[in-house]
N, C-alpha and C positions, 0 to 999 in steps of 0.2 A: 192198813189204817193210816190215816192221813188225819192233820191236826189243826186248827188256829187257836191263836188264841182263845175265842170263844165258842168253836166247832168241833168237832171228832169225825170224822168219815168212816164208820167200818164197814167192811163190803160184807153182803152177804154171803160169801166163804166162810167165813168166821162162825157163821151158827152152822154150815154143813159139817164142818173139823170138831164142833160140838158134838154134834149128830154121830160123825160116826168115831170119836171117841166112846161115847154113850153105847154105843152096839161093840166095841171093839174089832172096828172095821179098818183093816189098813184100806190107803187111799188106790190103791195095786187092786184090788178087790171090788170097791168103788167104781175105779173108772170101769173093770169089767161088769160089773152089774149095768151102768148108765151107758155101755155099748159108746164107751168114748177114752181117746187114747188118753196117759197117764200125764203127758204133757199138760192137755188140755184141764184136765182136770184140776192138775197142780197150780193152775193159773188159775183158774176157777175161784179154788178155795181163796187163792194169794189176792182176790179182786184184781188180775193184771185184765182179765176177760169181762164183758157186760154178760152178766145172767140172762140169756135170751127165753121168750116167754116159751121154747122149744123145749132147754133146759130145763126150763118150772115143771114144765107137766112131765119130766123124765125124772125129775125128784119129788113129785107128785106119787110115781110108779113106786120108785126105789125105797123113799124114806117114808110114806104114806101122809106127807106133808102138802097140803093142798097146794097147787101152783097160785093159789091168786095168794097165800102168803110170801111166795119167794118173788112174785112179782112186785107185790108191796113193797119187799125189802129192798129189793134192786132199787126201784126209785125214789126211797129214802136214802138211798148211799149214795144214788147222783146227784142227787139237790143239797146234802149236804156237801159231797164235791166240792160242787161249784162256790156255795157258802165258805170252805176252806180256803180257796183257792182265791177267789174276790178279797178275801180280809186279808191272805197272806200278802196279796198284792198290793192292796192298799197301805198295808201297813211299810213294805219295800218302799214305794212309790211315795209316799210320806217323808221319807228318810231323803228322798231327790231331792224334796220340792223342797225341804229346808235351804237346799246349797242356789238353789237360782234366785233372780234378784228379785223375789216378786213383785213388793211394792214397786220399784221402780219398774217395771211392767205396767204393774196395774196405773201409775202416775201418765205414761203415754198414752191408757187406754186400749192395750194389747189383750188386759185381762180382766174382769171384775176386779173391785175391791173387797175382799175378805180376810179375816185373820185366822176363822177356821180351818185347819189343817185338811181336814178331806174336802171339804170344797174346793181348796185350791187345788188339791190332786187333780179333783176331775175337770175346774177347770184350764188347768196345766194338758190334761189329755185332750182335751178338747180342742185348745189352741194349737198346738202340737198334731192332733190329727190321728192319735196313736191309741188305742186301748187299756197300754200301761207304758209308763215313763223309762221303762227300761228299755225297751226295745231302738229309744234311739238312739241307740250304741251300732244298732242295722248299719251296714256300709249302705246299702241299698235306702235308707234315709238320711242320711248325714253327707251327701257328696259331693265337696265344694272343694274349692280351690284354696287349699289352705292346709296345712299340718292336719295328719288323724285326731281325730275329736275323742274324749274319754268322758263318760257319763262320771265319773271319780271325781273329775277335776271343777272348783266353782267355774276358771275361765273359758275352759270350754261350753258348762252349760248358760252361761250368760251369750257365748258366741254361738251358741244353736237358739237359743230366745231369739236373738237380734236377729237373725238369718232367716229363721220364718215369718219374723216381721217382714222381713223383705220380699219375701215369696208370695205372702197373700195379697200384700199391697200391689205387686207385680200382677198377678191376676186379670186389673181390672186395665192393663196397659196391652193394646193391642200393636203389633209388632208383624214384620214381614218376615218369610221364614229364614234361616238361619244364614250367613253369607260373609265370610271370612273374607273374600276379594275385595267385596264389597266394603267391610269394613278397613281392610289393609287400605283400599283408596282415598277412602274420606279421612285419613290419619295426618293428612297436613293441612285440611281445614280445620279439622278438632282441635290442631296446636294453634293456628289461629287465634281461635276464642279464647289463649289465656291473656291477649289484650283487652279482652270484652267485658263487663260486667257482669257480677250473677242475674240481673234482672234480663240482661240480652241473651248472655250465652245459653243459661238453663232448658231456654224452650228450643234452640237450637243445637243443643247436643243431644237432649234426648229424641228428638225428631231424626238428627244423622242416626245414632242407634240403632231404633226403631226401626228404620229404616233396613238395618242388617241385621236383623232378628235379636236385636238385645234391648231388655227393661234397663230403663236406668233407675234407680231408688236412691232416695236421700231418707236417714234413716238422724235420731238423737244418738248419739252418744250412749250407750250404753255399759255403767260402772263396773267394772272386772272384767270385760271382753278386749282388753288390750286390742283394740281394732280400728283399722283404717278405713277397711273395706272388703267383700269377699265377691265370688263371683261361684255360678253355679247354675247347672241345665234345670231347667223346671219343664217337662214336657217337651214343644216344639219351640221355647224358646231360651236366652240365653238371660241369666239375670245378673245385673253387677248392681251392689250392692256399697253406699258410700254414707259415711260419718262427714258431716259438712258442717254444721254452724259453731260459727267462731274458730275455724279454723284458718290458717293461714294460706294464702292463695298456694304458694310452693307447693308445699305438704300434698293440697287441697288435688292439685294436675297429677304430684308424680304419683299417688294415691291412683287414680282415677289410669293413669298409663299402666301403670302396676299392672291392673286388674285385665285393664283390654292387651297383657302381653299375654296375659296366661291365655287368652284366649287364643290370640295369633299364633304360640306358642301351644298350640295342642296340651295345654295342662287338666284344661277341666273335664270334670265327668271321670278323674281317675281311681278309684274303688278305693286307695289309702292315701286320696290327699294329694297335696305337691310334696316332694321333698325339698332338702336344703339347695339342692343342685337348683331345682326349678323355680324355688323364692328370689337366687341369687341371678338367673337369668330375667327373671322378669323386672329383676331392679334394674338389671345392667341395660335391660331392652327399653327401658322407662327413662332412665338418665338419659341416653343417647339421642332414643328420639326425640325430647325437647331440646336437648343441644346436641348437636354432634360433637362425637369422641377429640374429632381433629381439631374440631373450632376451638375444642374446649381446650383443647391443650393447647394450642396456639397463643388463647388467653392467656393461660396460665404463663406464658414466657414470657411475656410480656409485663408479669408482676407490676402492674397497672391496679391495683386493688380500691382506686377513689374511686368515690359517689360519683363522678364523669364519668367513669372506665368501666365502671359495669351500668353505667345505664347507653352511654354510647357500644359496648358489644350487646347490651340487650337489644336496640334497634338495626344494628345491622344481624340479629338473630330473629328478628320480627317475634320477638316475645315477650312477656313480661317479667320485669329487672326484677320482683322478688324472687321467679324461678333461677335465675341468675345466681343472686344470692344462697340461696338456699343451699345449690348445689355447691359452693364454695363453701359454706360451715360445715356443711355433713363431709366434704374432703380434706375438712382441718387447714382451708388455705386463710380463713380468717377463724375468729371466737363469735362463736353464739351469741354475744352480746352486740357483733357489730353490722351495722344499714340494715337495722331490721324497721327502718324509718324508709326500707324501698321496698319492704312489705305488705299486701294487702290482706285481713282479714273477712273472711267472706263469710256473710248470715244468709244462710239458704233455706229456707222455707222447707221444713219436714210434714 
């Protein structure tokens, strides 16, 4: 027997165990009369087995119980089943949809607007892709480049929302197949473009990309997903996925390097995620590339820290002085509060 809220499932077992209570029939006796072994039978009774219309007509014989009664019952026990199993799931699946940000979904346009509970359920499953909400706990659908995802936690389900934002949107971006080389070469033209403008660079980075089988996606901001950026195989192509407007150009590059390290860096596509090791190579692979290790410490001896001194090492680094900067707050060589006036913030069209 099986239960919901508003259902009960009992297999038709439960009236054989009637049946031969009523005769004073052990089940030992049963199976030999129905010329079937006692295993099966015990399943039988237990509903672990489907009543086949074979079985009908041999309790047809045995209990003089017509078979189109026990075939009736049989599929009143399945449809209730199913009935059981749909509300228990819904009612699970309910319990999810509380913790994700919905409105702020639905305010992108990711999802209708509703405040109905099961309607968001279904369509949470539907934008999702999935049958029930639980299932995207799957290594086999969560598998990005980033720390193991837990269906428990709000910020991971806010960072799997964002994440299939970026997968659908990906879809409609056609890409050349997948090419590591290719992208390791075009990696000193991409640092180029942090001289460029978002209006210039935008179409010409995601054209390099492209070019080596990765989507680029500019995605909002999404409240609880503590996220910069993620990156992740979709099919035959590679998706990176980026938080952009109004963010600070610095941020905006070492973000975007992050992502194409883990790539160059055989991170994605790994069944649990990066580990700490692999977060902390992809930063280390991301600082260096926009300034090299030795330039940088060169500067640093230099303790030259004026508004001249990093903009004269940012042009013989051929890049832009808030990447400069940047990396001199986060290494504690100046405070947060200071040349953040060599800053550019950048509004990138989602």
């Amino acid at each position: 027997m099986v239960r919901s809220r508003s259902h009960i499932a009992t297999p038709p077992g439960a009236t054989i165990r009637e049946q031969l209570r009523d005769r004073g029939m052990s089940q030992k006796e049963f199976a030999a009369r129905m010329d079937m072994s006692e295993k099966h039978i015990s399943r039988l009774i237990n509903g672990d087995v489907q009543l086949t219309p074979e079985v009908a007509v041999r309790l047809e014989m045995v209990l003089g119980v017509p078979a189109k009664f026990w075939n009736n019952l049989e599929a009143i026990y399945r449809e209730r089943i199913v009935k059981v199993e749909a509300e228990n799931a819904m009612d699970s699946d309910a319990e999810l949809a509380r913790l994700f940000p919905y409105s702020e979904m639905a305010k992108f346009g990711w999802v209708p607007e509703t405040r109905d509970a099961k309607k968001k359920v279904i369509y949470l499953r539907k934008y999702f892709e999935v049958v029930k909400l639980s299932l995207l706990e799957s290594e086999q659908i969560t598998r990005i480049a980033c720390r193991r995802l837990a269906i428990t936690e709000k910020s991971d389900l806010a960072l799997m929302a964002w994440i299939q934002a970026a997968k659908i949107k990906a879809r409609d971006i056609k890409t050349a197949p997948i090419d590591i080389k290719g992208l390791i070469a075009a990696i000193p033209e991409i640092r180029k473009m942090t001289l460029l403008k978002p209006a210039i660079f935008c179409s010409k980075l995601k054209k390099s990309l492209a070019n080596n089988g990765i989507a680029l996606i500019f995605l909002p901001h999404l409240k609880g997903s503590f996220l910069q950026g993620a990156t992740f195989l979709d099919g035959k192509k590679i998706v990176v996925g980026l938080t952009a407007r109004g963010k600070d150009a610095d941020k905006f590059w070492f973000s975007l390097f992050h992502e194409l390290a883990h790539i160059i860096l055989g991170h994605v596509g790994q069944s649990m995620g990066t580990s700490d090791e692999d977060e902390k190579a992809a930063n280390a692979w991301s600082a260096d590339t926009l300034i090299g290790a030795d330039d940088f410490d060169a500067f640093r001896r230099k303790r030259d820290y004026s508004k001249q001194g990093v903009l004269r090492f940012a042009k013989e680094q051929e890049i832009a002085p808030g990447i400069v900067v940047g990396r001199m707050q986060r290494e504690g060589m100046i405070k947060y509060s200071v040349l953040n006036n060599l800053k550019e913030k950048y509004e990138i069209a989602v």
